[in-house]
NUTOR-580176 format. One record per residue (C-alpha): residue in three letters; x, y, z. Coordinates in Angstrom, 2 decimals. Layout:
NUTOR-580176
{ALA {X Y Z}}
...
END
This chain:
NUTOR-580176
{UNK {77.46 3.52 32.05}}
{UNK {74.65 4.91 30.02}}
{UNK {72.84 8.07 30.34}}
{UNK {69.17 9.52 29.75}}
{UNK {67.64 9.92 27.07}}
{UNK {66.00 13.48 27.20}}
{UNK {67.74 16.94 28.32}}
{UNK {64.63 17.14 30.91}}
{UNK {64.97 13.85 32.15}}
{UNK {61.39 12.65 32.08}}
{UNK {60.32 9.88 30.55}}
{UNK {56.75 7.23 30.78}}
{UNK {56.02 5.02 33.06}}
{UNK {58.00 1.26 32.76}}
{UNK {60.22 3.09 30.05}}
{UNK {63.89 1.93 29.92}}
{UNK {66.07 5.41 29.44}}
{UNK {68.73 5.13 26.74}}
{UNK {71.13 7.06 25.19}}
{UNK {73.55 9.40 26.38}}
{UNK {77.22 9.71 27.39}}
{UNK {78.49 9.33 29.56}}
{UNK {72.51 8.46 64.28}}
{UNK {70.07 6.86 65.91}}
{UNK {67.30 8.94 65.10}}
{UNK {64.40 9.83 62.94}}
{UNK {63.96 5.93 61.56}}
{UNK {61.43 6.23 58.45}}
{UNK {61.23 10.02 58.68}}
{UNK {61.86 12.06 55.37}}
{UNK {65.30 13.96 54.91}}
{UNK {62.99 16.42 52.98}}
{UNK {58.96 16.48 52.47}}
{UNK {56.69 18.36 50.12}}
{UNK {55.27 21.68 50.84}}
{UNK {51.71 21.76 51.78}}
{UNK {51.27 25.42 51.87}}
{UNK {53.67 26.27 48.87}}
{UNK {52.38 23.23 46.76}}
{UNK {54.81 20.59 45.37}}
{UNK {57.86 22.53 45.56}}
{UNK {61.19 20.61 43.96}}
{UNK {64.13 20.57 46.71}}
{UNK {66.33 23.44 46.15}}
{UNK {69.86 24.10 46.27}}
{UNK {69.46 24.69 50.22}}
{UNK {67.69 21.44 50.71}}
{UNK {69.46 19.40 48.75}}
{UNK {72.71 20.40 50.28}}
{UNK {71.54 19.18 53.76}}
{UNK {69.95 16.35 52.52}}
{UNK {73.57 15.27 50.84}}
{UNK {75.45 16.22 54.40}}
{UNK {73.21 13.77 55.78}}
{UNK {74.05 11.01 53.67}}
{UNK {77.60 12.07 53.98}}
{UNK {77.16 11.93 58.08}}
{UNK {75.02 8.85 58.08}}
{UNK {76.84 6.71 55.47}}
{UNK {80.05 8.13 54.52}}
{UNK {83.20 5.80 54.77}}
{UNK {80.23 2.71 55.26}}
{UNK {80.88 -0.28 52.37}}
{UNK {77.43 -0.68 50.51}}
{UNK {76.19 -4.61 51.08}}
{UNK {72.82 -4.10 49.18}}
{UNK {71.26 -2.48 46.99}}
{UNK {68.03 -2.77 44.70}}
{UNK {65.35 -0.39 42.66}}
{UNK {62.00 -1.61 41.65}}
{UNK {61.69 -0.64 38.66}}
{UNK {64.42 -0.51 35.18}}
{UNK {63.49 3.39 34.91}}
{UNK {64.49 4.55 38.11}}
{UNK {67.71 3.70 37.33}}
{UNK {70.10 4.27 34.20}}
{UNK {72.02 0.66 35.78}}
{UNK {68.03 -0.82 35.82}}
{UNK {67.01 -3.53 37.71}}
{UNK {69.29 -6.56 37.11}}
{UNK {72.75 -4.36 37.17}}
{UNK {71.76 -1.43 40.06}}
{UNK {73.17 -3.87 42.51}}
{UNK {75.55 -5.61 41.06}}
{UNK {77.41 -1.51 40.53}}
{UNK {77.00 -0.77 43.91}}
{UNK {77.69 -3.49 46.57}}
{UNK {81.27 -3.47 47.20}}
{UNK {81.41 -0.18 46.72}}
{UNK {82.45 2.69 49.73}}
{UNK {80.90 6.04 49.70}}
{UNK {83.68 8.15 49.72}}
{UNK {81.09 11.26 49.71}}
{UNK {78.34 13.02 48.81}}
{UNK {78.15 16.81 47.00}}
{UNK {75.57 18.55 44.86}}
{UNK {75.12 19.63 41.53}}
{UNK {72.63 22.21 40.82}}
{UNK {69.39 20.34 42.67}}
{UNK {71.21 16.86 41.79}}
{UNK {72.67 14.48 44.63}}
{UNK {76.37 13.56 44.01}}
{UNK {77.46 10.40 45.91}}
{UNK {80.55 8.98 45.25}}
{UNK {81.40 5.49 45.21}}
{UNK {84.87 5.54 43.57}}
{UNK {84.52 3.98 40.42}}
{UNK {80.81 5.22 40.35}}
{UNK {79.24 7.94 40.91}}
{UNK {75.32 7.82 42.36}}
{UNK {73.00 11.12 40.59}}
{UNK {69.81 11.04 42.26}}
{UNK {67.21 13.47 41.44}}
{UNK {64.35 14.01 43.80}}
{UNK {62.15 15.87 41.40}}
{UNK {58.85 17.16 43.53}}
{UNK {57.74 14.08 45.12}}
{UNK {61.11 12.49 45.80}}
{UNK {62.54 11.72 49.79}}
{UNK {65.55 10.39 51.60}}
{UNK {64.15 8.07 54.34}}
{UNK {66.43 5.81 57.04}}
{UNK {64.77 2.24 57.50}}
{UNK {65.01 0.45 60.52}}
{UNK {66.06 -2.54 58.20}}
{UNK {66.60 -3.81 54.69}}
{UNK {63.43 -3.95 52.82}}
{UNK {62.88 -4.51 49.39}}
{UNK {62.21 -1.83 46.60}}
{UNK {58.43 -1.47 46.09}}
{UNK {56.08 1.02 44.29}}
{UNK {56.78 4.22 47.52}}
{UNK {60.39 2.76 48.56}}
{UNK {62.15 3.06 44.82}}
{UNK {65.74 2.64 45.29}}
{UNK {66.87 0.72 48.78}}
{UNK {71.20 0.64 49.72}}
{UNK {72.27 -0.80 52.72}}
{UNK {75.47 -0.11 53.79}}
{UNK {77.46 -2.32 56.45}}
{UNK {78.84 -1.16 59.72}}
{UNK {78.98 -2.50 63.42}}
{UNK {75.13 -1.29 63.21}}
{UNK {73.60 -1.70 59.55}}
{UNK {72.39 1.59 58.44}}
{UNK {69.77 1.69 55.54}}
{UNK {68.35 4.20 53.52}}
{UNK {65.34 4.76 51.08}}
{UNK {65.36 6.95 48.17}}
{UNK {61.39 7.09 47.61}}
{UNK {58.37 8.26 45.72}}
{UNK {61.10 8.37 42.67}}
{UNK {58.59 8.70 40.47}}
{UNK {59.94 11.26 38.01}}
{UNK {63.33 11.40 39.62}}
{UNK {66.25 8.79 39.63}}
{UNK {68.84 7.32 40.94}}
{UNK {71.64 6.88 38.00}}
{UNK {74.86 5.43 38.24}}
{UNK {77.95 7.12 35.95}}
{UNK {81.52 6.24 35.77}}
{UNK {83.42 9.57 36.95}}
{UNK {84.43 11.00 33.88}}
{UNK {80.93 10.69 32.64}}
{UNK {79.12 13.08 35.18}}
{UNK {80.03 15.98 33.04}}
{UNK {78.23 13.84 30.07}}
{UNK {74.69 14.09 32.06}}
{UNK {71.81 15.80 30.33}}
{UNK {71.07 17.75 33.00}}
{UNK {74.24 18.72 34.43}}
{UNK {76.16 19.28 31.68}}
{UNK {73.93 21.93 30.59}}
{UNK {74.24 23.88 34.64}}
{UNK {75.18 27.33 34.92}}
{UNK {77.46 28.56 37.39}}
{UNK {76.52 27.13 40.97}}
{UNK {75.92 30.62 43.10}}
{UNK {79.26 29.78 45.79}}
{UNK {81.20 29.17 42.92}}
{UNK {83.87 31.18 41.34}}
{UNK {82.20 31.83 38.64}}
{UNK {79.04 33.35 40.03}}
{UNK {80.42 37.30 39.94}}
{UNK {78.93 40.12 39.63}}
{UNK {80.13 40.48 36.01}}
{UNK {78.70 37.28 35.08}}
{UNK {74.87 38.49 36.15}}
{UNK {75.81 41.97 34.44}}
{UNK {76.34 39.66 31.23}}
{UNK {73.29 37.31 31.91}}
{UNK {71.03 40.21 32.29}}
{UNK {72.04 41.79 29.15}}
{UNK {68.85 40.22 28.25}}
{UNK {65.40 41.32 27.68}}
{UNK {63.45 38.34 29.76}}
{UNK {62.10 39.11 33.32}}
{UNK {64.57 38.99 35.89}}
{UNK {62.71 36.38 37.29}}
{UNK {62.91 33.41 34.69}}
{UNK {66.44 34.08 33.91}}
{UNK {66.92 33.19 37.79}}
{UNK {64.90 30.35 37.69}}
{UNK {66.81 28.90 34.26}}
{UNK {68.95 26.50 35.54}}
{UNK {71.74 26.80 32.62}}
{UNK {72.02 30.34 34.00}}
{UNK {71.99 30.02 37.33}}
{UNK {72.33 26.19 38.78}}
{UNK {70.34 25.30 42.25}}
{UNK {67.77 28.28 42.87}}
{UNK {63.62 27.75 42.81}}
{UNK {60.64 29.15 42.95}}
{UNK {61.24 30.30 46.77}}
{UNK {64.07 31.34 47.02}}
{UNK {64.55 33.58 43.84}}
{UNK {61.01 35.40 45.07}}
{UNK {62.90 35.98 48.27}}
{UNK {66.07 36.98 46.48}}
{UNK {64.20 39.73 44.25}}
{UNK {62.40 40.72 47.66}}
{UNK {65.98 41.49 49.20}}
{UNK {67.62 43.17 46.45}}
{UNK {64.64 45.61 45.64}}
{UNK {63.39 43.78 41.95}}
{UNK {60.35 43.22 41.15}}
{UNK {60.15 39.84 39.19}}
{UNK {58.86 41.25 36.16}}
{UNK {61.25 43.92 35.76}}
{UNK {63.20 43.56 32.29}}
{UNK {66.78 42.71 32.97}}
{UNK {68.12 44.62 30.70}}
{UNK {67.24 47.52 33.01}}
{UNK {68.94 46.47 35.73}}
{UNK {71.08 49.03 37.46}}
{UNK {74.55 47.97 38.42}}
{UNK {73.43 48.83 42.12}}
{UNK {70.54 46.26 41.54}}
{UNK {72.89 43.46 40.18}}
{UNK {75.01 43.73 42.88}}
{UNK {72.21 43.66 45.21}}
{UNK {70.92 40.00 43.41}}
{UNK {74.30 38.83 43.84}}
{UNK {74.72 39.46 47.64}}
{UNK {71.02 38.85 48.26}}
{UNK {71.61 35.16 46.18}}
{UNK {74.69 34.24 48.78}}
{UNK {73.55 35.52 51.62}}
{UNK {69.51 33.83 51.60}}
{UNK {71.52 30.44 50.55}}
{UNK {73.42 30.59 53.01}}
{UNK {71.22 30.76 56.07}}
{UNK {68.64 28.75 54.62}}
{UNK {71.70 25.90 54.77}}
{UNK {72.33 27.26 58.27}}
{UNK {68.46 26.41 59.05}}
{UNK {68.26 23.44 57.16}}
{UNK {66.13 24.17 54.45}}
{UNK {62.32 25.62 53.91}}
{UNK {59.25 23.14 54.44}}
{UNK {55.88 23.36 55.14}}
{UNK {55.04 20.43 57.16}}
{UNK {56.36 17.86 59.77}}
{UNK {59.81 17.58 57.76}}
{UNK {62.32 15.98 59.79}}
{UNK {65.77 15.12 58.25}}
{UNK {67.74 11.79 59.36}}
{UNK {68.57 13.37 62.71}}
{UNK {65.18 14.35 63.75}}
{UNK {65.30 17.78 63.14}}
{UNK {62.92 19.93 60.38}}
{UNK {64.05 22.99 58.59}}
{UNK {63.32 26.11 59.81}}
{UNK {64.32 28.95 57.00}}
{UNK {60.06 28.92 56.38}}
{UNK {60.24 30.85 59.81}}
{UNK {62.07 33.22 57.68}}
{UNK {60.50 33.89 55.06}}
{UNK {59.69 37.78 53.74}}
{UNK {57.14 37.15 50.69}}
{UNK {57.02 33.45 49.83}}
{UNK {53.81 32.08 50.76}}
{UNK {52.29 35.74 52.36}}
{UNK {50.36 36.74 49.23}}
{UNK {47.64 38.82 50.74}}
{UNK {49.92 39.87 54.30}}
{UNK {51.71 43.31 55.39}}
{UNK {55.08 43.48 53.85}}
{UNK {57.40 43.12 57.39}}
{UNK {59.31 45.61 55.74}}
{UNK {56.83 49.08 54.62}}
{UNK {53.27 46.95 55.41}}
{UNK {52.27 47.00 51.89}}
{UNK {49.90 43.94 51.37}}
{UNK {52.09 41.32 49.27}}
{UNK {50.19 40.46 45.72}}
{UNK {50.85 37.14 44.22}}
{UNK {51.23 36.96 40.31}}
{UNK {52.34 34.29 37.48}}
{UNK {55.76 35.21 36.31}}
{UNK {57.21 32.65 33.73}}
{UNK {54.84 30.10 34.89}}
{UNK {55.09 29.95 38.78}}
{UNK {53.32 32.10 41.44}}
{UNK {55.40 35.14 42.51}}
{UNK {55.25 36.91 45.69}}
{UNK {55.89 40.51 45.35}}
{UNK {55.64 44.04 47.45}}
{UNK {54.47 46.38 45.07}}
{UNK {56.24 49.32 47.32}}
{UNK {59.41 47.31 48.04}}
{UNK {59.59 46.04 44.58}}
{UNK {58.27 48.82 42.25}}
{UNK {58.40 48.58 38.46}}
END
């Protein structure tokens, strides 16, 4: 099956992609909404995680018996062939790949990207694609079960043969995920050999596949960095710290269910809770709930940043 076109998977309006290698609850209700007081925030590795569990709980082992986009660029299968890949098909289950949605269907594999304005909604019913509802599957089952992957405006929904995944623009070019193997302590100490702020090396996803805006300010919060800090300077005390600090903020953001800012509710009718948690993200101009410092926001390789200027010195 055919890939995108471009390594940053955008594209116009109506433009065809080419190229490449290869419950009962919470009916219409998002599996993840935008951020209101962070701004359009992309779903991170925390929140796209539980949004793939729920696809997994909802419609794993379920047969699809339709499926349909509305438009030929929301899909790599387009229009007239989305379908056709996918009915008959079992999902077999869902994983992640850096902020990408794995689903498996055996023979095919389902990428969907939510991008910013991207959501995961359950329908009470089959409904067909339209401008908000993007991509519609139904999958079959004593009770139907539907689900809506909307507002896929600058995201997709692609379909890849197996051994193609590793082909995909986007995730061929990943770093190590941060609960793989791979992400070590000696792999940061050779990342950081670098002269670039700590902070975009974090948020470069062929470094360091999953984390965001939020969650590397609260990272650098945790260990002790301040964002623009060189990382060449790093001490091996402070790369260890990123490296625990990385697992450990992950983690219980999964355990919460993710960060929004508004009246998220997953598939299951619950809304993530890790904003409750949060040290610096969002507080620009509040006491640090560490030392009481007042929390400054600056641009650091292009997003606001959240710092404590004691916490964090240069």
């Amino acid at each position: 099956m055919r890939g995108r076109g471009r390594p940053d998977g955008r594209r116009g309006p109506g433009r065809r992609r080419q190229g490449g290698a290869p419950g009962a609850r919470g009916w219409g209700r998002p599996l993840r909404r935008g951020a209101r007081r962070g701004g359009g925030l992309v779903p991170e590795l925390p929140e796209v995680t539980v949004i793939a569990e729920d696809v997994r709980s909802l419609a794993g082992g379920r047969e699809v018996t339709r499926a349909a986009i509305s438009r030929d660029d929301v899909s790599n299968a387009g229009v007239a062939d989305f379908g056709e890949k996918l009915v008959g098909k079992t999902l077999e289950g869902t994983g992640r790949r850096g902020k990408i949605i794995t689903l498996d269907f055996g023979d095919v594999v389902g990428l969907v990207h939510l991008v910013i304005s991207g959501r995961v909604l359950r329908l009470p019913g089959w409904r067909e694609p339209d401008k908000i509802h993007t991509a519609v599957v139904e999958f079959g089952g004593e009770e139907p079960l539907v689900l809506a992957f909307t507002r896929l405006w600058l995201g997709y929904f692609d379909l890849y043969d197996p051994d193609g995944v590793e082909g995909h623009p986007l995730i061929e070019r990943l770093g190590p995920d941060p609960f793989s193997e791979d992400f070590t302590v000696e792999y940061l100490r050779g990342i950081f050999s670098r002269k670039a702020a700590i902070k975009g090396l974090l948020l470069d996803q062929s470094m360091i596949a999953g984390l965001g805006n939020i969650y590397v300010d609260e990272v650098l919060f945790e260990a002790g960095v301040h964002p623009t800090r060189k990382a060449n300077t790093l001490t091996e005390t402070e790369i260890e710290a990123i490296h625990r600090a990385s697992r450990d903020i992950l983690s219980r953001a999964i355990e919460l269910r993710g960060t929004t800012f508004d009246s998220y509710h997953d598939a299951f009718g619950e809304t993530g809770k890790f904003q409750h948690q949060l040290k610096v993200f969002t507080h620009a101009g509040e006491p640090c709930p560490v030392c009481g410092t007042e929390i400054t926001k600056l641009r650091v390789a292009g997003r606001g940043t959240h710092v404590c200027p004691t916490c964090q010195p240069l």
